[in-house]
ChimeraX commands (.cxc) that place a marker at each C-alpha (Angstrom):
marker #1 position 0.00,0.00,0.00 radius 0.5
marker #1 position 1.41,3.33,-1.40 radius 0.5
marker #1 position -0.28,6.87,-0.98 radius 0.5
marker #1 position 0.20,10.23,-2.57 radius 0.5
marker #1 position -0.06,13.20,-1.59 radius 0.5
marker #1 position -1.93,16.48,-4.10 radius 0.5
marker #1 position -1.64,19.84,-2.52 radius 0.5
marker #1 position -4.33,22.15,-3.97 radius 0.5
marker #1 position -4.09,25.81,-4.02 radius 0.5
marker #1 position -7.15,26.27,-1.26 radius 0.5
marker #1 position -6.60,26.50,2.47 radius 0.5
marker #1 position -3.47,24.51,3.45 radius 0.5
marker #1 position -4.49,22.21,6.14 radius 0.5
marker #1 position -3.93,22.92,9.75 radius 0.5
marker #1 position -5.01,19.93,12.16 radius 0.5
marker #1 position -3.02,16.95,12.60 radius 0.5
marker #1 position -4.63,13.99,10.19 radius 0.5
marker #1 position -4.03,15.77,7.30 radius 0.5
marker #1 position -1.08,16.75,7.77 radius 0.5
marker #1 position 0.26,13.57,9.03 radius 0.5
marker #1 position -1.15,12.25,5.54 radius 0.5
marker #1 position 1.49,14.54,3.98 radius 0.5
marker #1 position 4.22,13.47,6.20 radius 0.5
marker #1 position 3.53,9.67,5.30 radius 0.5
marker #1 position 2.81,10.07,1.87 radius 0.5
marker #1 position 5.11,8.28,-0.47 radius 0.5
marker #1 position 4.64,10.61,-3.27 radius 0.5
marker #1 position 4.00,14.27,-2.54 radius 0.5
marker #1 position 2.50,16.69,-5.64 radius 0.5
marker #1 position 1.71,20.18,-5.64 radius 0.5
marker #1 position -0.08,21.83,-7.79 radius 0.5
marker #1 position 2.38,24.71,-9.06 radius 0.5
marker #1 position -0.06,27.54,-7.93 radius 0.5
marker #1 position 0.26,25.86,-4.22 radius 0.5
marker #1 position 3.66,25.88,-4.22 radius 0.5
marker #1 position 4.48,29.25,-2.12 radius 0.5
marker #1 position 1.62,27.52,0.54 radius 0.5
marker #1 position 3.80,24.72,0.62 radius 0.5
marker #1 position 6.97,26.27,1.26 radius 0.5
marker #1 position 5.14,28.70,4.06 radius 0.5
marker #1 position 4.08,25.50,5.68 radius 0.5
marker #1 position 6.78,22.49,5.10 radius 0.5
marker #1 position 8.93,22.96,8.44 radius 0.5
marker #1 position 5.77,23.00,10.50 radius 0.5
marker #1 position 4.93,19.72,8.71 radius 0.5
marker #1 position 7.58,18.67,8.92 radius 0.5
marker #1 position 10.29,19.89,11.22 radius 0.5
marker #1 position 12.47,20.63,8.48 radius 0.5
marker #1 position 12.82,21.61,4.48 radius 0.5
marker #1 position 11.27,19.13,2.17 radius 0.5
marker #1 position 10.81,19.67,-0.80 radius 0.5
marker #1 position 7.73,18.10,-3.24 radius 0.5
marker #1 position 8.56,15.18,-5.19 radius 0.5
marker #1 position 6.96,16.75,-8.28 radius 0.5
marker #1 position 5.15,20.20,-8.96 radius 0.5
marker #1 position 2.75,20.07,-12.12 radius 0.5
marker #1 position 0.39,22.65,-14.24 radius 0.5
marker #1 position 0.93,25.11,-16.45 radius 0.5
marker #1 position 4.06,26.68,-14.86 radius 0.5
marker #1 position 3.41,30.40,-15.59 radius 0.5
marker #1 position 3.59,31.11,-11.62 radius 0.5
marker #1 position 6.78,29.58,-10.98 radius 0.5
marker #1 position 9.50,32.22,-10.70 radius 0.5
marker #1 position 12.98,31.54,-12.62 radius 0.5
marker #1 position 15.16,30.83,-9.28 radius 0.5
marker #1 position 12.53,28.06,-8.31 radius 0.5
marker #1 position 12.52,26.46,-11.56 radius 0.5
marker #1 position 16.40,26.32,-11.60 radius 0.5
marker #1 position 16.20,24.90,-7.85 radius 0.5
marker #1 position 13.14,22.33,-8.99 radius 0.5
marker #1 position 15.18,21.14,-12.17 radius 0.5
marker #1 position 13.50,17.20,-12.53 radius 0.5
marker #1 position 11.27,18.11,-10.64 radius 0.5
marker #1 position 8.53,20.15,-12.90 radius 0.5
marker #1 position 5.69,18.25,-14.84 radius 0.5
marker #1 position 4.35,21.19,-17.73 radius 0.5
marker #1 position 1.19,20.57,-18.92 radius 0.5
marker #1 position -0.32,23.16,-20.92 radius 0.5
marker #1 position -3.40,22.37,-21.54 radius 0.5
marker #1 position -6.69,23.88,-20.05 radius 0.5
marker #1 position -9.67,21.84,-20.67 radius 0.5
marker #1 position -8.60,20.34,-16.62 radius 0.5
marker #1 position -8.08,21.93,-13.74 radius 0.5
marker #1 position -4.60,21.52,-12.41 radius 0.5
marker #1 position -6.02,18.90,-9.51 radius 0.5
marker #1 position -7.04,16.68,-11.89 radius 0.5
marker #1 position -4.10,17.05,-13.98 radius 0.5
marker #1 position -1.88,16.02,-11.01 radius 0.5
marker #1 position -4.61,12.89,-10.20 radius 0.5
marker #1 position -3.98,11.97,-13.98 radius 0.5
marker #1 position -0.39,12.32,-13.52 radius 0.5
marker #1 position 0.05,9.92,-10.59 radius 0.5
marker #1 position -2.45,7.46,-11.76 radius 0.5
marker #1 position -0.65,7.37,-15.29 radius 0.5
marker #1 position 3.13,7.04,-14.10 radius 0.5
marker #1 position 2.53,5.71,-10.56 radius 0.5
marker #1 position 0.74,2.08,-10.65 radius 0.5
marker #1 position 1.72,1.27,-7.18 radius 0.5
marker #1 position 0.07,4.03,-5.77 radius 0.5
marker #1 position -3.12,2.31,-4.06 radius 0.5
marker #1 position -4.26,5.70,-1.92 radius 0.5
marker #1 position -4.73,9.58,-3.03 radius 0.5
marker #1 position -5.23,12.22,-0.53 radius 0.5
marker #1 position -5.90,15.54,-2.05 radius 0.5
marker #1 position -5.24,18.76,0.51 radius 0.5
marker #1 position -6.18,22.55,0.04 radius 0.5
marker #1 position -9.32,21.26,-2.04 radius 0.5
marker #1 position -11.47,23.55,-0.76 radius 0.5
marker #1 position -11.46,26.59,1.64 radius 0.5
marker #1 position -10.35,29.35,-0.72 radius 0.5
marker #1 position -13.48,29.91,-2.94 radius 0.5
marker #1 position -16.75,28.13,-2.61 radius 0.5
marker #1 position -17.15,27.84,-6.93 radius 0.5
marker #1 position -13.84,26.06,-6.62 radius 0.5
marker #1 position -14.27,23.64,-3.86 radius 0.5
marker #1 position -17.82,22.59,-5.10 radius 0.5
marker #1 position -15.92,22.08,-8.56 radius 0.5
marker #1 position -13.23,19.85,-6.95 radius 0.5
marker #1 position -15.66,18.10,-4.85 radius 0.5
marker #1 position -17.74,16.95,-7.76 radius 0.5
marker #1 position -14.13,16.18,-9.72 radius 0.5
marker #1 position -14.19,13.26,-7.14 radius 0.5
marker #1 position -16.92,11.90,-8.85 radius 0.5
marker #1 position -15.80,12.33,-12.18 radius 0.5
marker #1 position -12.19,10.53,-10.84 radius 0.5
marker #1 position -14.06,7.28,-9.66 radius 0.5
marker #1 position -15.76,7.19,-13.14 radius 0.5
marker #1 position -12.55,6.74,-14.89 radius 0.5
marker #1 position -10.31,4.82,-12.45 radius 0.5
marker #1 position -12.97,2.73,-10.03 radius 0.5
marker #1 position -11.26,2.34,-7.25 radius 0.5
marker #1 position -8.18,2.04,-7.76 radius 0.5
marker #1 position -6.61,3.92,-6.65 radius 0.5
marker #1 position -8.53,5.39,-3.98 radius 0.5
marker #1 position -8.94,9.33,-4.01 radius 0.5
marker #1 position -10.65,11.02,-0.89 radius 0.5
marker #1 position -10.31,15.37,-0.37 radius 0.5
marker #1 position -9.13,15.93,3.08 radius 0.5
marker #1 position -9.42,19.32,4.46 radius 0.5
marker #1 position -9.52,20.38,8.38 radius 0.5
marker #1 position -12.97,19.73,8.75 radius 0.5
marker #1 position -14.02,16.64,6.42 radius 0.5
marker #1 position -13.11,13.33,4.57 radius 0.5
marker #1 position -15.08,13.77,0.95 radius 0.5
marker #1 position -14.99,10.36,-1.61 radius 0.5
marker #1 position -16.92,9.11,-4.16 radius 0.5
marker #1 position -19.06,6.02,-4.93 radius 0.5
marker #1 position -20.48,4.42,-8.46 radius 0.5
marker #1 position -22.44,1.76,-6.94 radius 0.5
marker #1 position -23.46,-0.26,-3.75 radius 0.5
marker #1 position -20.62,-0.36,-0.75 radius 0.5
marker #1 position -20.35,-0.41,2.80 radius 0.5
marker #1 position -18.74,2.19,4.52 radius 0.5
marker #1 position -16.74,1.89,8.09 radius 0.5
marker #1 position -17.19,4.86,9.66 radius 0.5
marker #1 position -18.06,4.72,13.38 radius 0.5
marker #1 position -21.79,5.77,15.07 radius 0.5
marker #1 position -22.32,8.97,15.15 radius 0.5
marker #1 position -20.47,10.07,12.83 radius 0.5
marker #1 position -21.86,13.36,10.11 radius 0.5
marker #1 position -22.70,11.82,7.10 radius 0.5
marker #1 position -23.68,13.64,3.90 radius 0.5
marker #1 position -24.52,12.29,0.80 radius 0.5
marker #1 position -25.40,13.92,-2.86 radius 0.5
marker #1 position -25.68,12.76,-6.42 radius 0.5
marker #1 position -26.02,14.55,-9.64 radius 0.5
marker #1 position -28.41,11.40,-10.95 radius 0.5
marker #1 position -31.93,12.42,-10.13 radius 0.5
marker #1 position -33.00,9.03,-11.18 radius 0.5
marker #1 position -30.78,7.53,-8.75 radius 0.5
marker #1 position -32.42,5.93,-5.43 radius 0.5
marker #1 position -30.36,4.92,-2.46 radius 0.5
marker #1 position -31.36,2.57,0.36 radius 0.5
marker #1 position -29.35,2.64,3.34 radius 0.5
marker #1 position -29.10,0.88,6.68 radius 0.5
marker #1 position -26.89,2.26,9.31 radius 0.5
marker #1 position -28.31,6.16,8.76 radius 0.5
marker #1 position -30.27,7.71,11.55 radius 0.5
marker #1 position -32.92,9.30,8.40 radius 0.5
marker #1 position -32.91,6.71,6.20 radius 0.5
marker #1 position -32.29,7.94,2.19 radius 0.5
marker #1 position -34.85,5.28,0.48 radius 0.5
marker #1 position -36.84,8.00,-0.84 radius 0.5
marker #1 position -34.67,10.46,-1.25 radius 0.5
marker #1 position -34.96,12.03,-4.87 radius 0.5
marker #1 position -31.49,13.69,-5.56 radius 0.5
marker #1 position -32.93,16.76,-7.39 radius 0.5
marker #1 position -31.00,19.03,-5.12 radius 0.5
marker #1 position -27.69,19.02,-3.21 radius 0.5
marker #1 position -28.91,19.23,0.48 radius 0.5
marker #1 position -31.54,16.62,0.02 radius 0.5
marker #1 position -29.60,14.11,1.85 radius 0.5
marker #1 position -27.16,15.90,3.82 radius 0.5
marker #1 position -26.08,16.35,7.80 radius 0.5
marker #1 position -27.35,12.71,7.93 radius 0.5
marker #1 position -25.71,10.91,11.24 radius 0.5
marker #1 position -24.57,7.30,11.45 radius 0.5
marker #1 position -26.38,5.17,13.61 radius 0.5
marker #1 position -24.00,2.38,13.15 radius 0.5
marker #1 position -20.66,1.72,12.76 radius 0.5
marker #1 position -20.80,0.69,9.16 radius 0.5
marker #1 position -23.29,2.74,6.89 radius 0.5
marker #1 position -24.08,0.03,3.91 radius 0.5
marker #1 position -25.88,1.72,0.49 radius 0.5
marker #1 position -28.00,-0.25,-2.15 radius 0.5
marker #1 position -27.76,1.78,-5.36 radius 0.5
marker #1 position -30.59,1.33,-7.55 radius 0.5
marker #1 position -28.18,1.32,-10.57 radius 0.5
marker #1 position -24.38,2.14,-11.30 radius 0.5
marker #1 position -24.43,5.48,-11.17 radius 0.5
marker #1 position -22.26,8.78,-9.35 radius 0.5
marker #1 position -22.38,10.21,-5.32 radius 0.5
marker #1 position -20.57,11.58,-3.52 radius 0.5
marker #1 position -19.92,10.92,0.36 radius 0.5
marker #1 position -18.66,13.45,3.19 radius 0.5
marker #1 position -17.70,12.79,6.37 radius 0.5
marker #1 position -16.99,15.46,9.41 radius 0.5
marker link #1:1,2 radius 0.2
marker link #1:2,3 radius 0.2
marker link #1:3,4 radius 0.2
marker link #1:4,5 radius 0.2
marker link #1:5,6 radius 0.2
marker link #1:6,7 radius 0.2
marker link #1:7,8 radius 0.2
marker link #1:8,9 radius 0.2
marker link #1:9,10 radius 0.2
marker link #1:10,11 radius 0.2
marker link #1:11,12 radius 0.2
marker link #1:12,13 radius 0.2
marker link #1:13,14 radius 0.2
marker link #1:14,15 radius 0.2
marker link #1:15,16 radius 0.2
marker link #1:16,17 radius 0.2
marker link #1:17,18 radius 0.2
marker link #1:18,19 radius 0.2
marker link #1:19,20 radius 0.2
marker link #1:20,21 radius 0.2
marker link #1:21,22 radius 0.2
marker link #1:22,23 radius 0.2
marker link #1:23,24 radius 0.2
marker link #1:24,25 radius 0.2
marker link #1:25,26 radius 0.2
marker link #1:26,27 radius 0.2
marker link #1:27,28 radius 0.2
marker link #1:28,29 radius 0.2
marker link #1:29,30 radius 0.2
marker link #1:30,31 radius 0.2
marker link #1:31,32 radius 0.2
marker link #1:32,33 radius 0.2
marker link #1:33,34 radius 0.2
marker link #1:34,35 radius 0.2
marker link #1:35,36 radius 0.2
marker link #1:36,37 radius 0.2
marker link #1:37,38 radius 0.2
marker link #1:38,39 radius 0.2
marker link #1:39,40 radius 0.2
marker link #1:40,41 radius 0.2
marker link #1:41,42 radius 0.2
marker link #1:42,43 radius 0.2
marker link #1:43,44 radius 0.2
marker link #1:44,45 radius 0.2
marker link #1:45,46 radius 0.2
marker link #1:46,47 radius 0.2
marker link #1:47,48 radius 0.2
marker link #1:48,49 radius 0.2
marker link #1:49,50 radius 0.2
marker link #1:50,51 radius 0.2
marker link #1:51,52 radius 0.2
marker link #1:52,53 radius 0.2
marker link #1:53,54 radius 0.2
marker link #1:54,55 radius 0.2
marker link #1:55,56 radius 0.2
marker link #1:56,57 radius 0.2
marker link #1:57,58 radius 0.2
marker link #1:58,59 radius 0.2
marker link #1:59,60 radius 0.2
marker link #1:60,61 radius 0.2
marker link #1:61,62 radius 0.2
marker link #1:62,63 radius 0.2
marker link #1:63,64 radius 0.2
marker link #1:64,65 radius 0.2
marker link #1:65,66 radius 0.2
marker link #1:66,67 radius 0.2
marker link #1:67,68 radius 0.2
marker link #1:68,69 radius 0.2
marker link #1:69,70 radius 0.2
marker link #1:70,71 radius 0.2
marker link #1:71,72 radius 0.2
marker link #1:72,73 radius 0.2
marker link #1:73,74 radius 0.2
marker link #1:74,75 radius 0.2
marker link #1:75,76 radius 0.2
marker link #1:76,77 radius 0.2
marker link #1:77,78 radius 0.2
marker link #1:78,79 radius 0.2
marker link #1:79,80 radius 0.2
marker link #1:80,81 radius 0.2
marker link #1:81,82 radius 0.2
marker link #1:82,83 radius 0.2
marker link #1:83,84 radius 0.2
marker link #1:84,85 radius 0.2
marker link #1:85,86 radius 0.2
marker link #1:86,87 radius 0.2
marker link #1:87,88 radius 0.2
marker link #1:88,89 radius 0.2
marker link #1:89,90 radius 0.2
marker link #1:90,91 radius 0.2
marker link #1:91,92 radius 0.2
marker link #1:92,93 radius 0.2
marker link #1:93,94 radius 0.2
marker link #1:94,95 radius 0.2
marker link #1:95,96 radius 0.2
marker link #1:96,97 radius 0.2
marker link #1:97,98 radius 0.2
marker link #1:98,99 radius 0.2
marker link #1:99,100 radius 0.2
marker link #1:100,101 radius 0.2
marker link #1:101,102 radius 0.2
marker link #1:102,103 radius 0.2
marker link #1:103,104 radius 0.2
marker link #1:104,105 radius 0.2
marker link #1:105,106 radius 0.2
marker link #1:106,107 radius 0.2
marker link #1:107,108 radius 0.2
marker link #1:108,109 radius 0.2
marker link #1:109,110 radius 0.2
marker link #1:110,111 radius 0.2
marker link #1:111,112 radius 0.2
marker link #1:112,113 radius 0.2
marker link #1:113,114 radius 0.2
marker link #1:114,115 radius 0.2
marker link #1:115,116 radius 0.2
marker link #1:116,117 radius 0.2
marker link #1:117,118 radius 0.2
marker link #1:118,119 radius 0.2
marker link #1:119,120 radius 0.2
marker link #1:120,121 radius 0.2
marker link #1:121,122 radius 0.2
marker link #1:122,123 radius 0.2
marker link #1:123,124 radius 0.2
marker link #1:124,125 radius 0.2
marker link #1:125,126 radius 0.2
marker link #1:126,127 radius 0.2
marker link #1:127,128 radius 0.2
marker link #1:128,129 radius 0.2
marker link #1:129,130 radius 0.2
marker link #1:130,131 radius 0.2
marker link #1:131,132 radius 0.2
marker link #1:132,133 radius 0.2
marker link #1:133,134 radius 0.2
marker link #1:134,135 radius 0.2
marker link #1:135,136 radius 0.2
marker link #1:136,137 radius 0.2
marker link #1:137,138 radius 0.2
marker link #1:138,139 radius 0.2
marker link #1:139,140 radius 0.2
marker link #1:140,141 radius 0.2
marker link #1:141,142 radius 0.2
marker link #1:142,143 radius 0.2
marker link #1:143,144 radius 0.2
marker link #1:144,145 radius 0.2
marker link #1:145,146 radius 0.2
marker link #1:146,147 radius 0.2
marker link #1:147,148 radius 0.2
marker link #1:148,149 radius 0.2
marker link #1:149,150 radius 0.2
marker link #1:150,151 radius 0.2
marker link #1:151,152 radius 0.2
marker link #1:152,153 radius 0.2
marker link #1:153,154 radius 0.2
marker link #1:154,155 radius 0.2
marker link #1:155,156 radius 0.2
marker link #1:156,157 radius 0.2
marker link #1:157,158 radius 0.2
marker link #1:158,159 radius 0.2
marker link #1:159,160 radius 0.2
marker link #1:160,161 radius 0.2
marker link #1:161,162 radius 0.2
marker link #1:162,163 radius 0.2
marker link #1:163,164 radius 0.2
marker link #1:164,165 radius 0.2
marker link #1:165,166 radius 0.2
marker link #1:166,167 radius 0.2
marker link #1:167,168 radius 0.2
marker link #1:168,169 radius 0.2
marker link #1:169,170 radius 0.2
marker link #1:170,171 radius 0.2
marker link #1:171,172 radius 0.2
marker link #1:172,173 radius 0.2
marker link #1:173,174 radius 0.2
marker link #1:174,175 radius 0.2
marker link #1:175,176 radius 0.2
marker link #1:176,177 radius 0.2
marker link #1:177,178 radius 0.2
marker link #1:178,179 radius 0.2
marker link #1:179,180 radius 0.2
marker link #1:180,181 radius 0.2
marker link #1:181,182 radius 0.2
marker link #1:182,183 radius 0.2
marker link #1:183,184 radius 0.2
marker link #1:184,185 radius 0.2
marker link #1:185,186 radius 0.2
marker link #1:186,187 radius 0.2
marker link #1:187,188 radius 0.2
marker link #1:188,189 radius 0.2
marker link #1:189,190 radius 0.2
marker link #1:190,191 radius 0.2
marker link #1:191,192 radius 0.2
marker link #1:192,193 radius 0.2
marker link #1:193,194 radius 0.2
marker link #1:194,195 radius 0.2
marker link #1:195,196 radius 0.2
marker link #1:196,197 radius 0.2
marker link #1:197,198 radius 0.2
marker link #1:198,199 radius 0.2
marker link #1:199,200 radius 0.2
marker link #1:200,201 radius 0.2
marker link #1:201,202 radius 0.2
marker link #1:202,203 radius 0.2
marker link #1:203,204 radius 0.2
marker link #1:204,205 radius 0.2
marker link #1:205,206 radius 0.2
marker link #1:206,207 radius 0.2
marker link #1:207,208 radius 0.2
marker link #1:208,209 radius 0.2
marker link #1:209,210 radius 0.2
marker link #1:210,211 radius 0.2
marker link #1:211,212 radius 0.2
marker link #1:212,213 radius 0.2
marker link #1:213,214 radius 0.2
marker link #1:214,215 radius 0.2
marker link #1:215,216 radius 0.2
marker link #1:216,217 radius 0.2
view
């Protein structure tokens, strides 16, 4: 089991779990608009410099001295139809097999239009790749991951639980949920959200394969 680390350019994380995920992450990426976040944060990480393993996107914000000093280091990729997240989760899945784990930091926090656009990304990533590997959003305040079809989730009673889908035709049963989502019609994003767990494992039936999205306090 391998994990890597992405490092958006949203609120750099501040409690422990995250980032202990950075410090044990086998493969750390930042996203190149991230990087001055990075380098304000990596000795309280870590204790010391480190620097990231690679540094992707378009480039443009990277001053000359810090390309010269990331020589090897730099992935350019020019084009825009992606956000640079997803070019970094493309990145590592391409050229990184035994990676089994993605945590993405500094997701969200910044602007609301761009964490709701890297939430749903999650969605979009567990499309393409299943799962394998794994991709969850950490921030300071929640664990976000998608789903495509039926699964059980270990996640401890009482624990916040929201859940949304893009698929209105998409219906949900769940056991383990104090409000139970059978009927819920997903024809809006709060329709099943601040939902509790009322078991330790949460299991949900999807009605077909389809996209949601989970998020956990």
């Amino acid at each position: 089991m391998k994990t890597a680390v992405i490092i958006d350019n949203g609120e750099f994380p501040k409690k422990e779990y995250p980032r202990y995920l950075l410090r044990q992450a086998d493969l750390t990426v930042c996203c190149d608009g991230a990087l001055a976040k990075y380098f304000r944060n990596m000795k309280a990480v870590f204790g010391q410099e480190r620097m990231p393993d690679i540094v992707i996107g378009d480039l443009d914000s990277i001053a000359p001295a810090a390309r010269k000093r990331f020589t090897g280091k730099l992935v350019h990729v020019a084009e825009q139809e992606t956000n640079d997240q997803t070019k970094a989760v493309t990145y590592v899945v391409e050229n990184f097999r035994d990676i089994t784990d993605i945590y993405i930091l500094g997701g969200g926090g910044a602007r609301e239009d761009h964490t709701i656009g890297n939430l749903s990304l999650l969605m979009e990533y567990a499309k393409k790749y299943g799962d394998c590997p794994h991709i969850e959003m950490v921030s300071d305040w929640t664990t976000a991951f998608a789903l495509t079809d039926t699964a059980d989730i270990s996640c401890g009673i009482g624990r916040s639980f929201s859940l949304f889908s893009p698929d209105s035709s998409l219906r949900i049963k769940s056991k383990g949920l104090e409000w139970p989502t059978d009927d819920v019609v997903f024809d809006n994003w709060w329709k099943a959200t601040l939902n509790r767990a009322s078991e330790d494992t949460v299991h949900l039936e999807f009605s077909h394969p389809s996209s949601a999205l989970v998020i956990l306090d």
